[in-house]
N, C-alpha and C positions, 0 to 999 in steps of 0.2 A: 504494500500500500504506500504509494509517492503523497507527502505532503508539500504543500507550498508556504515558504514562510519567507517574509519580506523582511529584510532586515535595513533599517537607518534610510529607506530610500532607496536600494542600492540600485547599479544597472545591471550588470554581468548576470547572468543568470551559471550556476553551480551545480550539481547532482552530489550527494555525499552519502556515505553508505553509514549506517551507526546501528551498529548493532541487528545485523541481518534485515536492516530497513533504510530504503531508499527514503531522500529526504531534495527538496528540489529549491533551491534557495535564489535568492538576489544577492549577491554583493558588492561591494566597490573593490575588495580583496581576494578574493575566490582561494586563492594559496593559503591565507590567513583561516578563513573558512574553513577550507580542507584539514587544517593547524589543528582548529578546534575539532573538526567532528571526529578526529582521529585521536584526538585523547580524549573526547568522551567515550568511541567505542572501544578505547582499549581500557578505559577506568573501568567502564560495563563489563566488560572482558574478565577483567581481575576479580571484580566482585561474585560475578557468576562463580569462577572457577574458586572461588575460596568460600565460597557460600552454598547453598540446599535446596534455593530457590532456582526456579527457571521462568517462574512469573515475571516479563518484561518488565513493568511500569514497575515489582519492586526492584528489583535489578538497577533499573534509573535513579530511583529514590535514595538509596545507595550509595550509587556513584557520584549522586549529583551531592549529597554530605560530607562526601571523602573528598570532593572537587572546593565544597565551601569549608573544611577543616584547612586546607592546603591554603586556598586564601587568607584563614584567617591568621593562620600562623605566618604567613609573610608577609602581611599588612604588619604585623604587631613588632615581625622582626623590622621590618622598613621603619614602623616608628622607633624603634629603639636606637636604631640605625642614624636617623636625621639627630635624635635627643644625641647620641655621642658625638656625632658633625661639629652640633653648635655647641655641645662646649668643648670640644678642641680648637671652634673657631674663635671662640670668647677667650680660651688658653692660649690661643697665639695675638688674638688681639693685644691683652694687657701684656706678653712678654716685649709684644713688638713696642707698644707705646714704652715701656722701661726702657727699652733697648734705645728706644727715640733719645730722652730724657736724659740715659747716661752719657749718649752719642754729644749729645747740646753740652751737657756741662764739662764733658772733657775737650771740646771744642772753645767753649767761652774760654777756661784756665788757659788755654793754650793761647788762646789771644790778650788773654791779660800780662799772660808770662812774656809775651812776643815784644805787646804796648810798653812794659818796664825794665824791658834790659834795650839799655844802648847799642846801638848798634858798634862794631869795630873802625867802622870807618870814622864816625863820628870820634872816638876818640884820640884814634890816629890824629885829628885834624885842629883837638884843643891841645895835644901834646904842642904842636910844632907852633 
C-alpha cells in the first residue's frame, strides 16, 4: 500500500521503502529523505529482531521512542556542550582582558623608564 505525504512544500517527488512499505513522498532533498526513511527502516529492523512483536504500527511505536530517546540524549548532550563553550569563552575572555592589563602596565613602566633616563648623547654633549 503506496502512501503520499507532502513534506514542507516540497517538488521532487521520492518513492522510499520503510519497513516492507512503499511510501511516495515530495521533497526538496530526496537523498536527505532516503537518509531518513532508511534509519527509520532499519530502527524498525532492530526493534523487530530484538522484540516478539511483528505487529507493524507496534514495531513503529518503538522505533519511533528509540529514535526520540536518541534525540533526546543529544539535544541534552549539545546543551551541555554550548554550557562548557561559554565558559571557556568567559575563561578566555577574562585571561585575555588580564593578559591586556598586564601587557599596558609593562608597556607604561617601560615608557616611564624610557621618559627618565637620559639619553647618552645628551650627556656626551653637557660633558664637553
Amino acid at each position: 500500500m503506496a502512501e503520499t505525504l507532502e513534506i514542507r512544500r516540497a517538488s521532487t517527488s521520492i518513492s522510499v521503502d520503510i519497513y516492507d512499505q512503499t511510501y511516495n513522498l515530495r521533497a526538496h532533498d530526496p537523498e536527505y529523505i532516503q537518509k531518513l526513511a532508511t534509519t527509520v527502516d532499519t530502527k524498525m529492523r532492530a526493534v523487530s529482531a530484538n522484540g516478539n512483536t511483528v505487529d507493524s504500527l507496534r514495531v513503529a511505536v518503538l522505533a519511533a521512542l528509540n529514535i526520540a530517546d536518541e534525540l533526546i540524549r543529544l539535544q541534552e548532550h549539545c546543551r551541555l556542550l554550548r554550557g562548557t563553550m561559554s565558559e571557556t569563552q568567559t575563561v578566555l575572555r577574562t585571561r585575555a582582558a588580564s593578559l591586556s592589563g598586564l601587557l599596558d602596565s609593562v608597556l607604561d613602566e617601560e615608557r616611564r623608564h624610557r621618559d627618565t633616563v637620559t639619553p647618552v648623547s645628551s650627556l656626551a654633549n653637557q660633558l664637553h
